[in-house]
C-alpha positions in Angstrom: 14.5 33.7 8.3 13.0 30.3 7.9 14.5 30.3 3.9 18.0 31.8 5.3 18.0 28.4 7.7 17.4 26.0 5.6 19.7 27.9 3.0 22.7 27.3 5.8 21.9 24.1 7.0 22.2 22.6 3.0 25.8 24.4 2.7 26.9 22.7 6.2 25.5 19.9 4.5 27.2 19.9 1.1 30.7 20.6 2.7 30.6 18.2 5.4 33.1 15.7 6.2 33.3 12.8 3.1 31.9 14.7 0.5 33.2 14.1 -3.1 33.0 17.6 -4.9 32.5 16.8 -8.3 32.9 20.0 -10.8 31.6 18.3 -13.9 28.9 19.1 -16.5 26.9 15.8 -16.4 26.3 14.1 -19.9 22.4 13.7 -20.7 20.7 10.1 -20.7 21.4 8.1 -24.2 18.3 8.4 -25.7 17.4 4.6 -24.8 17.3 5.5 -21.1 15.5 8.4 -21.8 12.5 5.6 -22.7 10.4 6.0 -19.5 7.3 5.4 -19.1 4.6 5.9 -16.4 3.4 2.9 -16.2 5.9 0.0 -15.7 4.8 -3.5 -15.9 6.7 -6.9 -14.6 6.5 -7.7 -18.4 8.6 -4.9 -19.5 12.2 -3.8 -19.8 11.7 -0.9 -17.7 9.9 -3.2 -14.9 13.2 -5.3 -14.8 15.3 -2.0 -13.5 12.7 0.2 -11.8 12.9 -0.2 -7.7 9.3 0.0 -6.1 9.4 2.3 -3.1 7.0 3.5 -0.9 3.5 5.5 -1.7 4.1 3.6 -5.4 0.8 2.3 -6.4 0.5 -1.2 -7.8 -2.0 -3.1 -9.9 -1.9 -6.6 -9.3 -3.4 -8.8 -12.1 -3.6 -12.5 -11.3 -4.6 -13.9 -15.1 -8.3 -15.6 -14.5 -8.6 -14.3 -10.7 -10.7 -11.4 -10.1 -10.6 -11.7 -6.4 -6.6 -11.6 -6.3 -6.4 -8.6 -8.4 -6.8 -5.5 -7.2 -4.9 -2.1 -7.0 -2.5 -1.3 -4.1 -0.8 1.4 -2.7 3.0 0.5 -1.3 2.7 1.6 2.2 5.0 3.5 4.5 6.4 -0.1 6.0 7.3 -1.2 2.2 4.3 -3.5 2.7 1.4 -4.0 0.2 -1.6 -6.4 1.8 -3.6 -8.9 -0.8 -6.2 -11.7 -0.1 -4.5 -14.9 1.4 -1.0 -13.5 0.9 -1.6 -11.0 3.6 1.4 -8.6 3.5 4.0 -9.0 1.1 7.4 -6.8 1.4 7.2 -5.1 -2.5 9.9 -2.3 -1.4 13.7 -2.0 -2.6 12.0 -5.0 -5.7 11.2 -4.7 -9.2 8.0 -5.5 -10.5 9.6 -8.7 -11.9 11.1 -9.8 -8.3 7.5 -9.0 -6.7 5.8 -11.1 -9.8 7.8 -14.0 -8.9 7.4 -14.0 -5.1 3.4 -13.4 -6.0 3.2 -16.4 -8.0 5.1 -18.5 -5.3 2.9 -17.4 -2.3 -0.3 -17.8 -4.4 0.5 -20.8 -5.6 -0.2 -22.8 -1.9 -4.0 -21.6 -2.9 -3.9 -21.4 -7.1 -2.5 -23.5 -9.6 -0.3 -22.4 -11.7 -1.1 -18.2 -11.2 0.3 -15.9 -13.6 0.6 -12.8 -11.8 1.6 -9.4 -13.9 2.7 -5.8 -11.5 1.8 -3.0 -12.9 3.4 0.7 -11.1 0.8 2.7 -12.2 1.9 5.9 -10.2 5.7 6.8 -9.2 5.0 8.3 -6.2 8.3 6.9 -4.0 10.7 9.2 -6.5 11.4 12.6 -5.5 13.7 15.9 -6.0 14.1 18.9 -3.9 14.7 22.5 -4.9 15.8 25.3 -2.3 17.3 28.3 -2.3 16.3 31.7 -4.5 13.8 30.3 -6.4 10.2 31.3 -5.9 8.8 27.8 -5.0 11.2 25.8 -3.2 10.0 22.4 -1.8 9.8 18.7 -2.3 8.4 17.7 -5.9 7.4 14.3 -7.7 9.9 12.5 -10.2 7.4 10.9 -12.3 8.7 10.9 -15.5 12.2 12.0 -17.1 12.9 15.5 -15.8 15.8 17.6 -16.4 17.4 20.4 -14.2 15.8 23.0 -16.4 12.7 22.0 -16.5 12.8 21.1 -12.6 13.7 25.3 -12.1 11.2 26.2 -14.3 8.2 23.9 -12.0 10.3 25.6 -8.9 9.0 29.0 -10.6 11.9 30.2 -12.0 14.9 32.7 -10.2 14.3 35.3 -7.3 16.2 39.0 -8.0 18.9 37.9 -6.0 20.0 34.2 -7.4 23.1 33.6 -8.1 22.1 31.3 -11.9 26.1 31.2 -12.9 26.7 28.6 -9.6 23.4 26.6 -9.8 24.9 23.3 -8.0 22.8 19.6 -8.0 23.6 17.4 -4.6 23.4 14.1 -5.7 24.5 10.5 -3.6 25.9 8.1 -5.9 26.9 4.7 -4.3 27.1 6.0 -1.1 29.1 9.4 -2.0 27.7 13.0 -2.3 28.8 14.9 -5.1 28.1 18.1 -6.5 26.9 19.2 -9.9 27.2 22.3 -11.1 25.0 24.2 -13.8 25.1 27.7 -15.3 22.2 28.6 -16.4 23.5 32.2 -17.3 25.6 30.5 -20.4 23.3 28.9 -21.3 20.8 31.7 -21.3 23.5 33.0 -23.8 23.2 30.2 -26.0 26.3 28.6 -24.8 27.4 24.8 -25.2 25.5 24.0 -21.3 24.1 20.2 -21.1 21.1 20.1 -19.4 21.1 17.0 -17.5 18.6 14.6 -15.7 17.7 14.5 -12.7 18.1 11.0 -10.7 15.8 10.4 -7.2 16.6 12.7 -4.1 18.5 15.1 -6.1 18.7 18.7 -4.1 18.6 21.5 -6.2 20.4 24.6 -4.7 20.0 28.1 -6.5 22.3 30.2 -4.1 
């Protein structure tokens, strides 16, 4: 009963009011955005894009200063706490934005710090999967994942799902839109791009 009620609320859901119903087969990442990896680093490409959230855990290095450095976990608030700085917003910045606001508080107590921000664990990132699958839930997105691969974590397909109208809720600059996959073409060894996954994607196997 409990499945069958979330199963309805997440339809209500996908066809509210405002909704942009997208039927589209999504293109995979080029294979430059596909370069993730897990830990990114204020000295890095990927630390210039990735957007710390909470539960993220952070290794501060302050170059020569052993007392400042120290790993950190982001908490709930967004917040991280460090000696003399106290707490320090690090959520909705990139490593690079937190590096720079770092060396600018420690600076009243250091001269010159060099500060590097390290996200050793990408804990803030998730997607959900409900519906007939044998383990629906809430699961990490820690590294590049794609919808396949996400199904196959989720267990696979109960005997009664519906894997020809697979659909992917996803909120894209403030709209919902629905993917939809097929996973009985491409069982076949149809033409069926298997796409990523982005951040609080919902997964519905119907």
């Amino acid at each position: 009963m409990k499945k069958f009620l979330l199963f309805f609320s997440l339809v209500v859901f996908i066809f509210s009011p405002g909704l942009l119903s997208a039927q589209e087969e999504a293109k995979a990442p080029s294979k430059g955005s596909q370069a993730q990896t897990q830990r990114l680093s204020s000295q890095s490409p990927q630390g210039n894009k990735y957007i710390i959230g909470p539960s993220d855990i952070l290794e501060i290095i302050v170059w020569k200063e052993p007392d400042f450095s120290r790993e950190v976990m982001v908490r709930p608030d967004g917040y991280i706490t460090l000696p003399l700085v106290n707490d320090i917003k690090a959520a909705g910045k990139t490593p690079m934005e937190l590096k720079k606001e770092l060396e600018n508080k420690l600076s009243e107590f250091i001269e010159l710090p060099v500060v590097t921000v390290i996200v050793k664990s990408l804990n803030s990132k998730r997607y959900y999967v409900i519906g007939e699958v044998p383990n629906p839930g809430e699961y990490p997105l820690n590294k590049p994942m794609t919808i396949l691969q996400a199904l196959a974590i989720a267990g696979g397909f109960t005997e009664w799902a519906k894997k020809d109208k697979i659909m992917v809720v996803r909120t894209e600059n403030g709209q919902r839109k629905v993917l939809y996959f097929n996973y009985e073409r491409l069982a076949k060894g149809e033409d069926v791009k298997d796409f990523y996954l982005q951040p609080d994607d919902v997964i519905l196997v119907p």
